[in-house]
VEXDOZA-460566 format. One line per field, with one value per residue (C-alpha): residue number from 1; x, y, z. Coordinates in steps of 0.25 Angstrom, whole numbers, plus 5000, padded with zeros to 4 digits. Layout:
BEGIN
k = c(NUM;...)
east = c(X;...)
north = c(Y;...)
up = c(Z;...)
This chain:
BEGIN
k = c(1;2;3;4;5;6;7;8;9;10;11;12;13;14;15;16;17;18;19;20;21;22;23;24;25;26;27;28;29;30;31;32;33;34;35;36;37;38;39;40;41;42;43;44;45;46;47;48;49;50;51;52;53;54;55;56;57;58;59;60;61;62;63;64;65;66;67;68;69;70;71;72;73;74;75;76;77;78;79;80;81;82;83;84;85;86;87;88;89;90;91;92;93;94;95;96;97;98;99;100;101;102;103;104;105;106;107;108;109;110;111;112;113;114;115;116;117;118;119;120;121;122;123;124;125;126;127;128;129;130;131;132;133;134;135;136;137;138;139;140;141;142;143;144;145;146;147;148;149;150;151;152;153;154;155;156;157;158;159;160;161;162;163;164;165;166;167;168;169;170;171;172;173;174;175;176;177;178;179;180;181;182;183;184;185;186;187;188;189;190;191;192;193;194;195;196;197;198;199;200;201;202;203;204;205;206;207;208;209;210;211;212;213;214;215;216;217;218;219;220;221;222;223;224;225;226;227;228;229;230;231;232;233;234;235;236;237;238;239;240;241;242;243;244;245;246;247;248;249;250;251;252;253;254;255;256;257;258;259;260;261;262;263;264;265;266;267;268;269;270;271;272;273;274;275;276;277;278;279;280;281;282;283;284;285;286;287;288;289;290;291;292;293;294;295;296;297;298;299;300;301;302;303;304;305;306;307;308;309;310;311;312;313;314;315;316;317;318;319;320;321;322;323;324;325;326;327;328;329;330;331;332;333;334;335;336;337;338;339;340;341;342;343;344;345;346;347;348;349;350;351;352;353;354;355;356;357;358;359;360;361;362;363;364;365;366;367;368;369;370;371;372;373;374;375;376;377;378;379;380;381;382;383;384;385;386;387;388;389;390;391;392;393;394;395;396;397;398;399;400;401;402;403;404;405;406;407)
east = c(5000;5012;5022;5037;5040;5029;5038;5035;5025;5033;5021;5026;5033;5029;5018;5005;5010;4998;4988;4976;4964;4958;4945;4934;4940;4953;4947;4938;4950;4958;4947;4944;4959;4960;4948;4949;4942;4946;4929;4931;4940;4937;4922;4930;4939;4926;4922;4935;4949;4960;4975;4986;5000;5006;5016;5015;5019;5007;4998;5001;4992;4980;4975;4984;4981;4965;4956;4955;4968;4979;4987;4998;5006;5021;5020;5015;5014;5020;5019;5027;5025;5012;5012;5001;4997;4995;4982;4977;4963;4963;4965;4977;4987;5000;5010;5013;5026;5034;5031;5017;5003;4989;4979;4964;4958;4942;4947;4939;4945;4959;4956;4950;4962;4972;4966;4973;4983;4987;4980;4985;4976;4981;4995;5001;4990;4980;4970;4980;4973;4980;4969;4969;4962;4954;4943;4933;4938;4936;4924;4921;4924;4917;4904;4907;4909;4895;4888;4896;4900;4905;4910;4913;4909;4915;4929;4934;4926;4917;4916;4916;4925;4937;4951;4966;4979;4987;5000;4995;4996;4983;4989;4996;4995;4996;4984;4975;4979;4974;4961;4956;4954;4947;4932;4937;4944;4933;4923;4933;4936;4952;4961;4962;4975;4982;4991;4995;4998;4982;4968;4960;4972;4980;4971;4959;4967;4973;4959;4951;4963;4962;4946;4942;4954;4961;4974;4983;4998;5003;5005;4990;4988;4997;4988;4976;4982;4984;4972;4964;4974;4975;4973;4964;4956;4944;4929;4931;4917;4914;4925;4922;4908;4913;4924;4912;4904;4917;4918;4901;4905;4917;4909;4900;4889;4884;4889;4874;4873;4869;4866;4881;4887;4881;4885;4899;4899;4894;4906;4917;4910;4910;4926;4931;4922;4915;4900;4885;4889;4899;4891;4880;4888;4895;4880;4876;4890;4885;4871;4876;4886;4878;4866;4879;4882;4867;4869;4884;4876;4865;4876;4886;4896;4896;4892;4879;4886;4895;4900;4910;4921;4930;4928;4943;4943;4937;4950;4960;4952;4954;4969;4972;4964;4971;4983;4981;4976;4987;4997;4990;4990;5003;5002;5008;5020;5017;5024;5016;5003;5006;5011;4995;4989;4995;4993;4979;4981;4986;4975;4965;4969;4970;4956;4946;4947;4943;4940;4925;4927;4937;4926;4916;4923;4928;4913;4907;4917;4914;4900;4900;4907;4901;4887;4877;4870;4865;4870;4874;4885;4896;4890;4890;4904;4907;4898;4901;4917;4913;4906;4917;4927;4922;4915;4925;4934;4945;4944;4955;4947;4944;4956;4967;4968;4964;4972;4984;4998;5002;5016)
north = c(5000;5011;5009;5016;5030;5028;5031;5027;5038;5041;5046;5057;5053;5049;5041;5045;5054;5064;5054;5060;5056;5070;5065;5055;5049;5045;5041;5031;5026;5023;5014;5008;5007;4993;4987;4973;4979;4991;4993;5002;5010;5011;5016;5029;5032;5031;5045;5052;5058;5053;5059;5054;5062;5063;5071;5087;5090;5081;5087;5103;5103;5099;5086;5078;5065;5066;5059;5048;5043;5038;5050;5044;5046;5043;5039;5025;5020;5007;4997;4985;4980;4987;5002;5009;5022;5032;5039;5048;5053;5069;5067;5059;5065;5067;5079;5079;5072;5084;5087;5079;5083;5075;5073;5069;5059;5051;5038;5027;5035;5032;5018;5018;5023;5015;5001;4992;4999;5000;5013;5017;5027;5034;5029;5030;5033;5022;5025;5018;5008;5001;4998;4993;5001;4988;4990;4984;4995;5006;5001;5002;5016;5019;5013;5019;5033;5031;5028;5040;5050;5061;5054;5064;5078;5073;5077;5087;5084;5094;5086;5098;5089;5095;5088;5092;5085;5081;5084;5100;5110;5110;5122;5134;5146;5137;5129;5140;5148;5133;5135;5146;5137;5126;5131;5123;5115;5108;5110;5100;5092;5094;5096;5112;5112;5106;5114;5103;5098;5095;5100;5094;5089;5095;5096;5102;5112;5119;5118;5123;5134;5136;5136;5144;5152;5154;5150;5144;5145;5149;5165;5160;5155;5166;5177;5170;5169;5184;5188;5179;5185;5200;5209;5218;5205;5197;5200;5217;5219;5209;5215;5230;5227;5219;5230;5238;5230;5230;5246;5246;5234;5244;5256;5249;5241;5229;5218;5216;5231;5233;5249;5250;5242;5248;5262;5257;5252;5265;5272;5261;5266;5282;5278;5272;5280;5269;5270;5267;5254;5249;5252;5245;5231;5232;5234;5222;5215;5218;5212;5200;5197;5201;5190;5179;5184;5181;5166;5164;5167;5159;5147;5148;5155;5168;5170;5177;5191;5187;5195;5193;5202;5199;5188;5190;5175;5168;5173;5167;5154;5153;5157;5147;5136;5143;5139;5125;5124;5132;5121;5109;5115;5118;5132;5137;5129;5127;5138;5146;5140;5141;5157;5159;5152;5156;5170;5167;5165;5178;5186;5179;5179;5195;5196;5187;5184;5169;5156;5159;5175;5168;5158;5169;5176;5166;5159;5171;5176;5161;5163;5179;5175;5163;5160;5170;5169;5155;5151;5138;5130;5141;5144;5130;5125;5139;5135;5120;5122;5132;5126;5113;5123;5129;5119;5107;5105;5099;5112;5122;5134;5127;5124;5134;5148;5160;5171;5161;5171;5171;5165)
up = c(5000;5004;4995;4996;5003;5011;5028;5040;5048;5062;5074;5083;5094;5103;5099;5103;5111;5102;5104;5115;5106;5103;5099;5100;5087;5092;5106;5098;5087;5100;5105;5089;5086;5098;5090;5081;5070;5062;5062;5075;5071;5055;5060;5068;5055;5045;5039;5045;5040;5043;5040;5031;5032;5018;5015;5012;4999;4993;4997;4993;4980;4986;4990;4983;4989;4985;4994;4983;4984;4995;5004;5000;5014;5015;5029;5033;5049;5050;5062;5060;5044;5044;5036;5035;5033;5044;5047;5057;5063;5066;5080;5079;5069;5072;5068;5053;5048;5044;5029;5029;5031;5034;5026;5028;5021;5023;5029;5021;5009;5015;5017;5003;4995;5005;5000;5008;5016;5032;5038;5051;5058;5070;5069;5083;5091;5100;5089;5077;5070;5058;5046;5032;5022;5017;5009;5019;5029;5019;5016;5032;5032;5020;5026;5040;5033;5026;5041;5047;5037;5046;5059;5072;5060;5048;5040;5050;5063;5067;5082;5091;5099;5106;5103;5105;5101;5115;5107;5104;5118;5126;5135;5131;5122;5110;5114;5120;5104;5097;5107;5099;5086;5094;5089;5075;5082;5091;5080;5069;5081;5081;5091;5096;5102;5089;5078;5071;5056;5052;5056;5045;5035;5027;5014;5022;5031;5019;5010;5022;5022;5007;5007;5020;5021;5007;5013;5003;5009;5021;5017;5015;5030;5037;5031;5037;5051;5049;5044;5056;5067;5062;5073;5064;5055;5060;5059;5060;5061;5072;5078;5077;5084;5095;5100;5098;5108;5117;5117;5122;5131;5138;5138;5148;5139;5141;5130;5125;5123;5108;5109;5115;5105;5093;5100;5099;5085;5081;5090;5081;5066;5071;5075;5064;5054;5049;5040;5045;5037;5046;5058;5053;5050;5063;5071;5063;5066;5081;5081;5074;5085;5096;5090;5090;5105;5108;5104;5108;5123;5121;5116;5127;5117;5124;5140;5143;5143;5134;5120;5110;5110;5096;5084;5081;5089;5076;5071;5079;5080;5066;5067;5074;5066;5052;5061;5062;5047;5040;5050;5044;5028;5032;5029;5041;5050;5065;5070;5060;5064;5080;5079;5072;5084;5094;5088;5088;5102;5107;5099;5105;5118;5116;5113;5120;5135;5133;5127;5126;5121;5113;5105;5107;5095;5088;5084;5084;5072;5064;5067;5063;5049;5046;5054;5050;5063;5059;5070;5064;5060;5060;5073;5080;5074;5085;5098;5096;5099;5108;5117;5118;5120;5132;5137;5136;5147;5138;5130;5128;5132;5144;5148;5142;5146;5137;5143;5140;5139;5126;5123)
């Protein structure tokens, strides 16, 4: 099946040392992996992604690979006289061998294209389980796949479950700066404290850079990290209206207070010499965050007094996800990626006093740009993580400090 050129894959060492299974997925392969049968374990692998590792320069013109055909990795797992190709869940990658990349791929289209060959999933973890990709175990998946088509949210989770990686810092200023992206974090079901050499694979990470974020290189990637984290960028008018409500707020008004807000907002047009035009977006801008504020209370997103004071945290939530996805496209080095997320950090830190200020602004600037007050999808993928993240004892925001020093 592997003919010539094909090297030994070496884990980290020392083995398992990464291994603290993150998710429900690996928890239950652990437990499927000591079974007779490869049914047990075949049933938890049907409908998902797995990840190859193949080497770098084939895949810089697209997806050279195709799904219709073998990854064709160079880097077999072997275990006495048995070679088989090395695949992994999400939860249980290990760092990159230098000058290769992961890949995600369907698993029953693995075993399809593989005909015959050894699979190793999991290498070096208590989940590994050695299989052969015989046609009555693709057929298995294949069938599995039909009965359960979109297993724990489908192709890039959507669990709402709250995972970290043992090898990535769970205390410090590194961590409490990865914290801020853990709203996409908990909502794909990956780990929050990780920076490491995938988030959805390689091919996805730089399509969803190409097609979200028009990000084609790493001149590409550095500009967006400037542009989220410039002191002067964001959602202007959302910001102009808020320091408006937090002049009203020091000259003595009550939060709530819509006459002394608008009075304020006139005060900022008069100022800056702005027209009747301007005034009237900025009045609209105000009731339309003040009818979010309503429902943020009524949902636990915002205490019973509570206001938000800045959307710029929708910003740095996403610097520090562009972080992790310009890493994993290979668009930016590590060093690169941590300086933008811990940058993140500081900025945040400056601004809002804590976690739930902190998450205040960043759902209400995805739902501002992208909800139209239907308070639906856009609205619940930012309450759903809310919610874990400040009510899960495991959580970072539960257990890291926000006015951490910054280093």
């Amino acid at each position: 099946m592997f003919g010539p050129g094909h090297r030994q894959w070496t884990p980290p060492s020392p083995p398992l040392a990464d291994f603290l299974p993150p998710g429900p997925l690996e928890a239950r392969l652990t437990e499927a992996a000591r079974a007779r049968s490869d049914e047990p374990y075949l049933q938890l692998l049907a409908g998902r992604r797995l990840f190859v590792q193949v080497p770098h320069d084939r895949t810089d013109h697209g997806r050279t690979d195709g799904e219709d055909r073998p990854p064709g990795p160079d880097l077999l797992h072997t275990r006495g006289t048995d070679r088989a190709l090395p695949l992994w869940t999400r939860g249980t990658l290990p760092p990159a061998e230098p000058g290769h990349v992961f890949l995600s791929r369907d698993c029953a289209g693995l075993f399809g294209q593989l005909r015959g060959g050894r699979i190793v999933v999991a290498p070096e973890t208590p989940a590994e389980r050695r299989l052969t990709a015989t046609p009555e175990n693709h057929r298995t998946l294949l069938r599995l796949e039909r009965e359960r088509p979109h297993p724990d949210g489908g192709r890039h989770g959507h669990t709402g479950a709250l995972l970290h990686r043992s090898s990535w810092p769970v205390h410090g200023v590194l961590a409490q700066s990865l914290a801020l992206g853990a709203h996409l974090a908990v909502h794909n079901g990956l780990p929050w404290n990780e920076l490491g050499d995938c988030w959805h694979g390689y091919e996805e990470d730089r399509e969803l850079l190409r097609e979200s974020w028009g990000v084609h290189s790493p001149e590409g990637w550095r500009k967006a990290v400037d542009d989220l984290l410039d002191r002067h960028g964001g959602d202007r008018a959302t910001e102009v209206a808020l320091v408006a409500r937090l002049r009203a707020v020091a000259c003595g008004s009550r939060p709530r207070d819509v006459d002394a807000w608008d009075e304020q907002l006139g005060l900022v047009c008069l100022e800056a010499g702005l027209p009747t035009e301007a005034l009237d977006q900025l009045l609209a801008r105000a009731r339309r965050v003040a009818r979010y504020e309503a429902r943020f209370r009524a949902d636990g997103l915002l205490p019973a007094d509570g206001f938000v004071t800045s959307v710029r945290g929708y910003d740095y939530g996403r610097a520090v996800n562009m972080a992790r996805w310009g890493l994993a496209a290979r668009y930016a080095d590590r060093a690169a990626a941590e300086e933008a997320v811990l940058r993140a950090g500081r900025m945040a830190r400056n601004r809002y006093t804590s976690w739930a200020a902190f998450s205040a602004g960043y759902v209400l600037g995805r739902v501002l740009r992208f909800d139209e007050e239907e308070f639906g999808e856009w609205y619940g993928h930012g309450l759903g993580p809310h919610r874990v993240l400040t009510g899960d004892p495991a959580s970072p925001w539960r257990s890291l400090d926000w006015r951490l020093p910054a280093r």
